[in-house]
C-alpha positions as CSV (number, residue, x, y, z in Angstrom):
1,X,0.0,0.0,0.0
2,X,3.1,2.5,1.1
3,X,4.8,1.6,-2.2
4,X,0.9,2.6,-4.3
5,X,0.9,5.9,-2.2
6,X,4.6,7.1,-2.9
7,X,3.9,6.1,-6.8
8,X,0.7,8.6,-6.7
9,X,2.8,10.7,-4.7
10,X,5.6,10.7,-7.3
11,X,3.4,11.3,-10.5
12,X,1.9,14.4,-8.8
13,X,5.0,15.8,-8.1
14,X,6.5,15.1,-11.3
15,X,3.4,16.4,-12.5
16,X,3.5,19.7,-10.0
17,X,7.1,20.3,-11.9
18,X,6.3,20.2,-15.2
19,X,3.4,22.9,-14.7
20,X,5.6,25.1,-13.2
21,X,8.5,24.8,-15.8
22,X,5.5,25.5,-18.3
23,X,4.6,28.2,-16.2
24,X,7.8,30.0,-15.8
25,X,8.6,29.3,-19.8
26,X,5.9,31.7,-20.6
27,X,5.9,34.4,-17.6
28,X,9.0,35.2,-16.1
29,X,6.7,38.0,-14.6
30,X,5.0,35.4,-12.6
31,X,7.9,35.0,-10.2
32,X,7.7,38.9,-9.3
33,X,3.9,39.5,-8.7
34,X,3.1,38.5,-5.6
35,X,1.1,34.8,-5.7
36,X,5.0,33.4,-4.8
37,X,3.5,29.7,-5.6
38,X,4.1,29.4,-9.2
39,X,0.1,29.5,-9.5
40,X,0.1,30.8,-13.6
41,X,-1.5,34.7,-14.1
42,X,-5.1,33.6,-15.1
43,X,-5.8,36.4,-17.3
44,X,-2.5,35.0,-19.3
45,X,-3.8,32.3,-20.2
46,X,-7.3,31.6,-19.9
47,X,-8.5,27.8,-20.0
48,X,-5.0,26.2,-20.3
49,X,-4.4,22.8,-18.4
50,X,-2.0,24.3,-16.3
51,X,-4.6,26.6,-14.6
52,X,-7.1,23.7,-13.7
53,X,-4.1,21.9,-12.0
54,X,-3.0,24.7,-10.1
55,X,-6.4,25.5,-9.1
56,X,-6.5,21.6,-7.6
57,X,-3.4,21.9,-5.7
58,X,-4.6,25.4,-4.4
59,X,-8.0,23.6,-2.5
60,X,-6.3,20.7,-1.7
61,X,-3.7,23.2,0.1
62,X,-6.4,24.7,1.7
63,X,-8.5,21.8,2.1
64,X,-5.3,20.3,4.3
65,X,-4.5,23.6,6.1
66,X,-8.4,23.6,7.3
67,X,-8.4,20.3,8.7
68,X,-5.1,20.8,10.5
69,X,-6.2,23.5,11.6
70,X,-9.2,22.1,13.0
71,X,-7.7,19.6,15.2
72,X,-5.6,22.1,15.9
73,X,-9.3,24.0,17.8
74,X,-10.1,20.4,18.7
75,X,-6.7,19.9,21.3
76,X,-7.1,23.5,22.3
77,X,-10.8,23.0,23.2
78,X,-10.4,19.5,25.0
79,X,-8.5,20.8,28.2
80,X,-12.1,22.9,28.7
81,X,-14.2,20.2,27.9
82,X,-12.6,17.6,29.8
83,X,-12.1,20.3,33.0
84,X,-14.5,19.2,35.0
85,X,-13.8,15.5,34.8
86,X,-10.0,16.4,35.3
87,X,-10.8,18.2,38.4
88,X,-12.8,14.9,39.6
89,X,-9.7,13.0,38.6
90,X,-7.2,14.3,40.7
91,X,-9.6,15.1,43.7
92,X,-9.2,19.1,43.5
93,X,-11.5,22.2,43.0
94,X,-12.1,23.1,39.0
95,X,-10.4,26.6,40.1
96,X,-7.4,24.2,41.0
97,X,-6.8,23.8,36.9
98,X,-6.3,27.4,36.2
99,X,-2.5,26.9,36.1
100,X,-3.3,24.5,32.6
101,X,-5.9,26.8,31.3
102,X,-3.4,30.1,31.5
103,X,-0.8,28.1,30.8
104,X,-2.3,26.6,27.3
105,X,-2.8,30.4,26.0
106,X,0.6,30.9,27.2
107,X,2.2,28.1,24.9
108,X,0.1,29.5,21.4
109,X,1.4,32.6,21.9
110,X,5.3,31.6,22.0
111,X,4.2,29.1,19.5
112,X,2.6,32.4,17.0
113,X,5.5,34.4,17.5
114,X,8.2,31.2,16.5
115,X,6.1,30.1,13.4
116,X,7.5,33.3,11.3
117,X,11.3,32.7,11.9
118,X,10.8,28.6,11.8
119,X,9.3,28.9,8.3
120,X,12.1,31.1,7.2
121,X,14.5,28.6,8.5
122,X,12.5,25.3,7.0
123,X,9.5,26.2,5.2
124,X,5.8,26.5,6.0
125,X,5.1,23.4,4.8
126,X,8.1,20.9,6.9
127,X,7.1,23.8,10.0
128,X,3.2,22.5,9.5
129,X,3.7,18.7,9.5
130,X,6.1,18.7,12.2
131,X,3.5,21.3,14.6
132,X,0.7,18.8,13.8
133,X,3.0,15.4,15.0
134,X,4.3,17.5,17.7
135,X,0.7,18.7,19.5
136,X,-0.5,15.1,18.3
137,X,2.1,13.0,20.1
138,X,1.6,15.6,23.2
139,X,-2.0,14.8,23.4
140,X,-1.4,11.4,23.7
141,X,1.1,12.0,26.1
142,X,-1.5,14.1,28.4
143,X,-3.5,11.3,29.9
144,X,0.0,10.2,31.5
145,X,-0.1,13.6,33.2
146,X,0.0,12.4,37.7
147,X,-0.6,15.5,39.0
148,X,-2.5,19.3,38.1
149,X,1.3,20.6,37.4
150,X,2.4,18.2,35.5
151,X,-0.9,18.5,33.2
152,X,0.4,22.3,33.0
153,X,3.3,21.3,31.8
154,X,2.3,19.2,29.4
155,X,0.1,21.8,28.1
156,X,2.4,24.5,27.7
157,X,4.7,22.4,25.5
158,X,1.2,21.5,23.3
159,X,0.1,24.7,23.2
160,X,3.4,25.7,21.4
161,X,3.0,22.9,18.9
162,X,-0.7,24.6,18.6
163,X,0.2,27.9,18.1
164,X,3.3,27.3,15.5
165,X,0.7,25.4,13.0
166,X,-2.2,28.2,12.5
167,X,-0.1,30.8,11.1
168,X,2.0,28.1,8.9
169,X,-1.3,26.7,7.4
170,X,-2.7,30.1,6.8
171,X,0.9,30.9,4.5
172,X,0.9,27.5,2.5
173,X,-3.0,28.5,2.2
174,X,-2.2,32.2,0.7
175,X,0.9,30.7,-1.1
176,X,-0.8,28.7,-3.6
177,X,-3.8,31.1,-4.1
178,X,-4.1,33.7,-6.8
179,X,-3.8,37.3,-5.7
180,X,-8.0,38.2,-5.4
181,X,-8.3,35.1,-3.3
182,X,-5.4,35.3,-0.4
183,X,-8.1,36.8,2.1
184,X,-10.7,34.3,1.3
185,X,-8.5,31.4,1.8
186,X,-7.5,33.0,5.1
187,X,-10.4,32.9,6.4
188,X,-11.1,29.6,5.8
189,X,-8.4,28.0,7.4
190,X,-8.9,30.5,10.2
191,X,-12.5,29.0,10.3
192,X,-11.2,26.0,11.3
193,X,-9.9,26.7,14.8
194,X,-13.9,27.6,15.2
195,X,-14.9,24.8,13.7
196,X,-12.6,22.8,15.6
197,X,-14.0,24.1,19.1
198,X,-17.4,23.3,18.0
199,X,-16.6,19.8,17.2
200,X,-15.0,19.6,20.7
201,X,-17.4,20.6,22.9
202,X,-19.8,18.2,20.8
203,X,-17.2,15.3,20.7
204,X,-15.6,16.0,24.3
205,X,-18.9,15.6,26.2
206,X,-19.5,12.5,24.2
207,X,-16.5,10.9,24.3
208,X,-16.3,12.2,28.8
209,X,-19.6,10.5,29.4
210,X,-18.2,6.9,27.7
211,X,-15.0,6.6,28.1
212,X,-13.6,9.0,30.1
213,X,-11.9,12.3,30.0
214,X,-8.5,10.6,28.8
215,X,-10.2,9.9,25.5
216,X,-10.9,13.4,24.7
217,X,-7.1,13.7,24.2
218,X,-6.0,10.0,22.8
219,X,-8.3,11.2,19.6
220,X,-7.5,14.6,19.7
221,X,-3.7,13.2,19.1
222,X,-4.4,10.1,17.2
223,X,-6.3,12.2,14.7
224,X,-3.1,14.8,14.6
225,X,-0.8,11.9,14.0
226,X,-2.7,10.0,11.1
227,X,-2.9,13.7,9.3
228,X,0.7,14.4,9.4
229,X,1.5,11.4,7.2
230,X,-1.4,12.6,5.1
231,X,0.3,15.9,5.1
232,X,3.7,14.9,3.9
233,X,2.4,13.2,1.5
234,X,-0.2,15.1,-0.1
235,X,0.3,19.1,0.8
236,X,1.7,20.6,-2.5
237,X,5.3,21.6,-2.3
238,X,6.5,25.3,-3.0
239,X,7.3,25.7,-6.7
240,X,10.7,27.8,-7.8
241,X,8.8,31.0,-7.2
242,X,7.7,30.4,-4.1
243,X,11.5,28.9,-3.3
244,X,13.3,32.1,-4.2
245,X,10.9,34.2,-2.1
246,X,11.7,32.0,1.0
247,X,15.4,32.5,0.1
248,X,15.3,35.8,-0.1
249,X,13.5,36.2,3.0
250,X,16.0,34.4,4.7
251,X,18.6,37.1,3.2
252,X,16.4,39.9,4.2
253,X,16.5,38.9,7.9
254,X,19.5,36.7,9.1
255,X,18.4,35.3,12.1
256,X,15.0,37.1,12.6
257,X,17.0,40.2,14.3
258,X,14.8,42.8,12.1
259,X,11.6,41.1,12.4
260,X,9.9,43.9,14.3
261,X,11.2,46.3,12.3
262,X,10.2,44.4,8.9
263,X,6.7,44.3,10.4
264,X,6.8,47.9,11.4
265,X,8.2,49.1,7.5
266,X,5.9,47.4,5.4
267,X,3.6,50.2,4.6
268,X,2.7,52.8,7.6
269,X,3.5,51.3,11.3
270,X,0.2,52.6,12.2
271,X,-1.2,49.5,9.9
272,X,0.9,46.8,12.1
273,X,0.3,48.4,15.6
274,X,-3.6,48.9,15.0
275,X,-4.0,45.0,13.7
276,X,-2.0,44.2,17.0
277,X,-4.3,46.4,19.2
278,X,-7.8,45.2,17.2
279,X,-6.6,41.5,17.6
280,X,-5.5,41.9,21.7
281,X,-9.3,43.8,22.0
282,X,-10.8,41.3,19.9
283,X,-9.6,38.3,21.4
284,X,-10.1,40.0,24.9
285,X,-13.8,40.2,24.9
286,X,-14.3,37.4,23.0
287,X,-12.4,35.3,25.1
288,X,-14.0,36.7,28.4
289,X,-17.1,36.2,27.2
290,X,-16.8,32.3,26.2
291,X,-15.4,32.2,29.6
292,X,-18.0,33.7,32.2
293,X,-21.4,33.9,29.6
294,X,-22.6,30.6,31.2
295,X,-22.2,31.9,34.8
296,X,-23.8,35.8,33.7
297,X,-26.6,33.7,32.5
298,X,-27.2,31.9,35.9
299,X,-27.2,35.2,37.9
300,X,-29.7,36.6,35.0
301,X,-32.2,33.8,35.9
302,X,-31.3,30.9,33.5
303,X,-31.2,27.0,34.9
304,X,-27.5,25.8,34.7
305,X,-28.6,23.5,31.5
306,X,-29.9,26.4,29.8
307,X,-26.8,28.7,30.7
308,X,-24.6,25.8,29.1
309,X,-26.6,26.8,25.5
310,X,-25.6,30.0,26.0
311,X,-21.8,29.0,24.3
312,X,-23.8,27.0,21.7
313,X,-25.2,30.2,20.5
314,X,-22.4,32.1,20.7
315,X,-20.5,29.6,18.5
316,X,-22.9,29.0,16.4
317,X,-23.3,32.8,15.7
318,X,-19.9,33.0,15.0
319,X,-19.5,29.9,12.5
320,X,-22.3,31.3,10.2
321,X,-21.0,34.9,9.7
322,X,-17.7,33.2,9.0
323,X,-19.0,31.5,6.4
324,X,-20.7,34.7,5.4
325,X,-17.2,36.3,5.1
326,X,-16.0,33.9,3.0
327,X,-18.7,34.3,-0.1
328,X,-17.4,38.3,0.3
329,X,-14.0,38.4,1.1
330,X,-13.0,38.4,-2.6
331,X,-15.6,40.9,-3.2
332,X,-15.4,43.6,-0.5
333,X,-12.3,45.1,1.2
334,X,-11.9,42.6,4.8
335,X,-11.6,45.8,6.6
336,X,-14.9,46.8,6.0
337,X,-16.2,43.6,6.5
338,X,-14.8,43.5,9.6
339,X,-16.3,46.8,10.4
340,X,-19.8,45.6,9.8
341,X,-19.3,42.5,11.6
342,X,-18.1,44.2,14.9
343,X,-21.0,46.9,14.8
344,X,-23.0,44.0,14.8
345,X,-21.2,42.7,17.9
346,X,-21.4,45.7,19.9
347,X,-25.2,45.9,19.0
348,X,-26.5,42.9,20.4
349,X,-23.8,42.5,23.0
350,X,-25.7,45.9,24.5
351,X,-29.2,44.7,23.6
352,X,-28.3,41.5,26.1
353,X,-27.1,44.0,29.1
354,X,-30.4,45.9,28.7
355,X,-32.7,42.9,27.5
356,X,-36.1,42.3,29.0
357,X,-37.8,39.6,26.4
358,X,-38.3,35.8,26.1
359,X,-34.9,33.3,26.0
360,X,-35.1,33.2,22.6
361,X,-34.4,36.9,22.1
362,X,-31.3,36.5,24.2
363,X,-30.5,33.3,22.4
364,X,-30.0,35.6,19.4
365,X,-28.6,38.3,20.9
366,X,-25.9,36.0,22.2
367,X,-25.4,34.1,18.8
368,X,-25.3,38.1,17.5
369,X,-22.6,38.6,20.0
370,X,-20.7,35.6,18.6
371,X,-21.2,36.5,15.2
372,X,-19.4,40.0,15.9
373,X,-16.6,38.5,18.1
374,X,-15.6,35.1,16.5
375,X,-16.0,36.4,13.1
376,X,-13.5,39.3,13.9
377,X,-11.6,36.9,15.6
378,X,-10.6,34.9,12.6
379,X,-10.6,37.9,10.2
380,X,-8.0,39.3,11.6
381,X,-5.5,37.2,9.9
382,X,-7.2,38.5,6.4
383,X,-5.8,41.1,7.6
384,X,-2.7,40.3,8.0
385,X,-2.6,38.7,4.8
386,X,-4.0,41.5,3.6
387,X,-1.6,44.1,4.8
388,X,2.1,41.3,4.3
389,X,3.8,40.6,1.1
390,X,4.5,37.0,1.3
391,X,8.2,37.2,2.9
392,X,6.5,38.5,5.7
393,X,3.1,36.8,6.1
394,X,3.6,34.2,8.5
395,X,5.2,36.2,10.5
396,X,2.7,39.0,10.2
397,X,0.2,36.6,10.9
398,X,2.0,35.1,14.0
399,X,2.5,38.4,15.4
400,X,-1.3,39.1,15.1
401,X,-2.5,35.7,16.9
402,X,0.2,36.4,19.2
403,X,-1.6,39.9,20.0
404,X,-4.8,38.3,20.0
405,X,-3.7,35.3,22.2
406,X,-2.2,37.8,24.8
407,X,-6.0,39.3,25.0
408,X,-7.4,36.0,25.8
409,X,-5.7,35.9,28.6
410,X,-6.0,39.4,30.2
411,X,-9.8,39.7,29.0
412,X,-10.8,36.5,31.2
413,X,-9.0,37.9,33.8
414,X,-10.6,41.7,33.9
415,X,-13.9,39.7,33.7
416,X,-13.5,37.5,36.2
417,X,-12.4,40.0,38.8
418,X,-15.6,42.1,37.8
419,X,-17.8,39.0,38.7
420,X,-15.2,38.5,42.2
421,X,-16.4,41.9,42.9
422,X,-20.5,42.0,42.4
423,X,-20.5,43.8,39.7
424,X,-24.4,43.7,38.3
425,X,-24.0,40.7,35.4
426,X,-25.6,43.3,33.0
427,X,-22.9,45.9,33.8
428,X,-20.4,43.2,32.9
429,X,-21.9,42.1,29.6
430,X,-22.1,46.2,28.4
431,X,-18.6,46.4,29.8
432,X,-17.9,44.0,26.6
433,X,-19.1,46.7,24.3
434,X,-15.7,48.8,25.4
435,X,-13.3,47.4,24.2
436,X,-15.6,46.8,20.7
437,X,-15.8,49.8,20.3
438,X,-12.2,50.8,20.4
439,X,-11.7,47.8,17.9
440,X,-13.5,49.8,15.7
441,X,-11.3,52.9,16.0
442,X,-8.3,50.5,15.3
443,X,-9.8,49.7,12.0
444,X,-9.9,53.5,10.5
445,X,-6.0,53.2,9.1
446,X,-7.3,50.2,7.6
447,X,-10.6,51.4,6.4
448,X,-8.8,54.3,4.9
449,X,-6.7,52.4,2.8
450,X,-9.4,50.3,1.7
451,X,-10.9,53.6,0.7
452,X,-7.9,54.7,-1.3
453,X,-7.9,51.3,-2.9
């Protein structure tokens, strides 16, 4: 069976190779214009062979980047599913697990801000499979965790292997994507870490009530494990192009000692630092609102069951818009998508703190809140993409989740202390709308260039 799979593998490389000599035989200006993945200018050459097969390896890219991806939401969702039954486990208070849960947020940020100088030194792709074995074979490693710090441990080191493979994906994603469709593919794989919570919080609560907590994670790294072989054998290779990008992106920065100032030069520095500061609000009220929503919805007057829903909603909210922002991404600047989607956000997140109607009004108020939120949340890195030539774009994108990352864990935080202090759970949830609404002024640079465009 190996020796069937590396013949098909063989064929489509030898295959991958001859359309890109083709390719570069007739458009040398290929190499200079930006797609970096040898993808041939469609407007060159309109219904040729050679489009059709680089439009295949382009979904299969992102096809493979938005499952990895997904199990990639999956592990990061399965230390809060499984919480709960860990805190039975070892005999201590849920509170007791806070250590893994700051901890895992800890991990994806080091592991956004190393994807960008590990794909200069190896590649996206070789960074990718090797992120998706490593959280994988972690995962399967948790269940052997004895005691609440070594489970922290454990999840630190996962974490990193989490957060190294979103930006990654999203490059090899943008790489092999013509020009008009960078953002949309962007947003696809970025779906997945959605997607992937969704399916975790469905699948964990299964998979808890069964067979116990410690099952949560042997899929959730058996599953990781069984797509990295699928990964190194299937995910299309860079072409030439694509290679003498990488190469001189490694000449650009030796060592990663001018990232930051890289970031800072392409284009204004107002357009970096205001994507870092919409991610960090983003992710902040986002974040603090998956965290305490159930437990504002008990002190409103909802039954614990019915407070549970409340993150349904919220997720499901989100993972409809996002699919919304895919059909217009190639159609509308992201920035103003964006814009609408986080108006929407700060609308029905301050229609919840004054409500006074039915559950199912605050049913959609909540999935309204999630559609502003997670939406934003995962558009972001459009905007990265967006704003980076391709030298720069897992790094710009690392940096961003990084940002974003580093809200989720001070936005928790500032929520939770409101709730240790009494504050009215209504206060709390218009509260949210603050740091909306400065989102919103962090989009203008961006808006304004979207203008100009």
């Amino acid at each position: 069976m190996w020796k069937s799979l590396e013949f098909f593998r063989n064929r489509i490389c030898a295959e991958g190779k001859r359309v890109t000599n083709a390719a570069q035989a007739n458009s040398q200006a290929s190499v200079g214009e930006g797609c970096g993945s040898g993808v041939v200018d469609i407007k060159a050459r309109p219904g040729s062979t050679s489009i059709e097969r680089a439009s295949r390896s382009a979904w299969i890219a992102i096809a493979l980047s938005f499952v990895a991806v997904l199990l990639d939401g999956l592990d990061t969702s399965s230390i809060g599913v499984a919480a709960p039954a860990i805190a039975v486990h070892f005999t201590v208070p849920p509170a007791a697990l806070t250590p893994a849960f700051v901890l895992t947020s800890v991990g994806a940020v080091l592991g956004y801000l190393a994807s960008g100088p590990l794909s200069s030194r190896w590649q996206p792709r070789p960074v990718l499979i090797a992120s998706v074995a490593a959280f994988g074979a972690l995962s399967l490693a948790t269940p052997l965790a004895s005691s609440v710090g070594q489970l922290a441990a454990l999840r630190l080191i996962t974490a990193i292997g989490l957060g190294v493979a979103l930006p990654s994906a999203i490059a090899i994603a943008t790489s092999q994507c013509p020009p008009r469709l960078k953002e949309t593919a962007a947003v696809i794989v970025g779906t997945g870490l959605a997607a992937g919570g969704i399916l975790g919080g469905v699948l964990g609560a299964v998979l808890t009530a069964h067979l116990g907590w410690q099952s949560i994670f042997i899929i959730g790294g058996a599953l990781p494990l069984a797509l990295s072989l699928v990964l190194q054998l299937w995910l299309p290779r860079p072409t030439a192009a694509r290679d003498l990008v990488l190469a001189n992106q490694r000449d650009m920065r030796p060592g990663g000692l001018r990232l930051i100032g890289d970031l800072l030069g392409t284009g204004p520095a107002t357009r970096t630092i205001s994507l870092w500061i919409f991610s960090f609000l983003i992710f902040a009220d986002g974040y603090a609102l998956v965290f305490w929503l159930p437990t504002l919805l008990i002190k409103f007057g909802f039954s614990p069951e019915y407070a549970q829903l409340g993150i349904s909603f919220f997720s499901a909210g989100g993972l409809v818009t996002n699919i919304l922002v895919m059909l217009l991404v190639s159609r509308l600047p992201i920035a103003r998508i964006l814009l609408s989607t986080v108006v929407l956000g700060v609308i029905s997140a301050a229609g919840l703190a004054t409500h006074d109607m039915i559950p199912v009004g605050v049913w959609l108020l909540i999935a309204g809140t999630g559609a502003g939120l997670i939406s934003c949340s995962v558009g972001q890195s459009a905007l990265a993409v967006a704003i980076y030539p391709e030298a720069l774009r897992t790094h710009g994108v690392g940096f961003s989740a990084a940002a974003g990352r580093t809200g989720s864990i001070v936005g928790p935080a500032v929520a939770g202390l409101l709730v240790s202090m009494g504050v009215a759970p209504k206060a709390i949830v218009l509260a949210a709308t603050i740091p909306a609404l400065l989102a919103i002024l962090a989009l203008l640079p961006h808006l304004r260039t979207a203008t100009r465009a």
